[in-house]
C-alpha positions as CSV (number, residue, x, y, z in Angstrom):
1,X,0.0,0.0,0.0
2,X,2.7,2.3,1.0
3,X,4.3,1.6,-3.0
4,X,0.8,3.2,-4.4
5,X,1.0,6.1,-1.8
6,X,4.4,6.8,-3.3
7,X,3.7,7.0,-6.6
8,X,1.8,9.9,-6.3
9,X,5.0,12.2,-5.0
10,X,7.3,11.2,-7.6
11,X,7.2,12.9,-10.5
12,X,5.5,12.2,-13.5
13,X,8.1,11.8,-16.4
14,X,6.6,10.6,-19.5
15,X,2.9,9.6,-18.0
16,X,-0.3,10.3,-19.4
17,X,-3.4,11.8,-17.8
18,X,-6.8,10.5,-19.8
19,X,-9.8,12.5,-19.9
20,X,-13.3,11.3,-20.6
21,X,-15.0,14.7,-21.2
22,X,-18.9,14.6,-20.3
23,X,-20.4,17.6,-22.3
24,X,-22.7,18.7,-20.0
25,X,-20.3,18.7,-16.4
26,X,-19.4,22.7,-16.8
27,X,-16.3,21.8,-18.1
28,X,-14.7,20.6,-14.6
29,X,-13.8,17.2,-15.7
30,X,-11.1,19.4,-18.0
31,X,-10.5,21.4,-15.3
32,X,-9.1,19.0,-12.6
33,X,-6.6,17.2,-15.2
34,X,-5.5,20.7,-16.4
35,X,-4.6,21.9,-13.3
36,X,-2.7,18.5,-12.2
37,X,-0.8,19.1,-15.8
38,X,0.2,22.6,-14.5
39,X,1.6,21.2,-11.1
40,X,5.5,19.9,-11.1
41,X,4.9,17.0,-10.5
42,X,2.8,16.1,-13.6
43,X,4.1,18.9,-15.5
44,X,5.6,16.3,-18.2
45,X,2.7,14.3,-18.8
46,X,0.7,14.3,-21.6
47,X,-3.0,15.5,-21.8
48,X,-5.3,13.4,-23.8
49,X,-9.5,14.3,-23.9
50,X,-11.8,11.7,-25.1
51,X,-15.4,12.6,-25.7
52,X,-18.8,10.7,-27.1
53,X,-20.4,11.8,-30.3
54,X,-24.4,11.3,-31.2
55,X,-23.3,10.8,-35.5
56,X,-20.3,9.6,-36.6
57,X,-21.0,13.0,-39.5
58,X,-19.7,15.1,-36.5
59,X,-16.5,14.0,-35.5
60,X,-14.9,15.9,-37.8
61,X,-16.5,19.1,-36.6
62,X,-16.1,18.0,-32.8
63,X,-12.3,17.0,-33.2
64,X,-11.5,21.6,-34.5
């Protein structure tokens, strides 16, 4: 247990923080993960966003 509680005061080198973006939250499920990318510790991480589409028409449009 102490291992996992460790992990999380290294830094993060080359990790990657995955977002799944509900439309209708208020934006706060971008929020949290952008402010962990903006502390030192996570500062080298990479940022992906995933989000659900209704018509596969709109990805395109979503993705800009």
């Amino acid at each position: 247990m102490d291992e996992l509680a460790n992990r999380f005061k290294t830094k993060q080198t080359k990790g990657t923080i995955d977002v799944w973006w509900i439309y209708d939250d208020g934006g706060l499920t971008l929020l949290i993960p952008f402010i962990l990318r903006n502390s030192p510790l996570w500062a080298g991480s990479k940022l992906r966003v995933f989000s659900v589409t209704k018509n596969k028409l709109e990805i395109s449009t979503e993705q800009d």
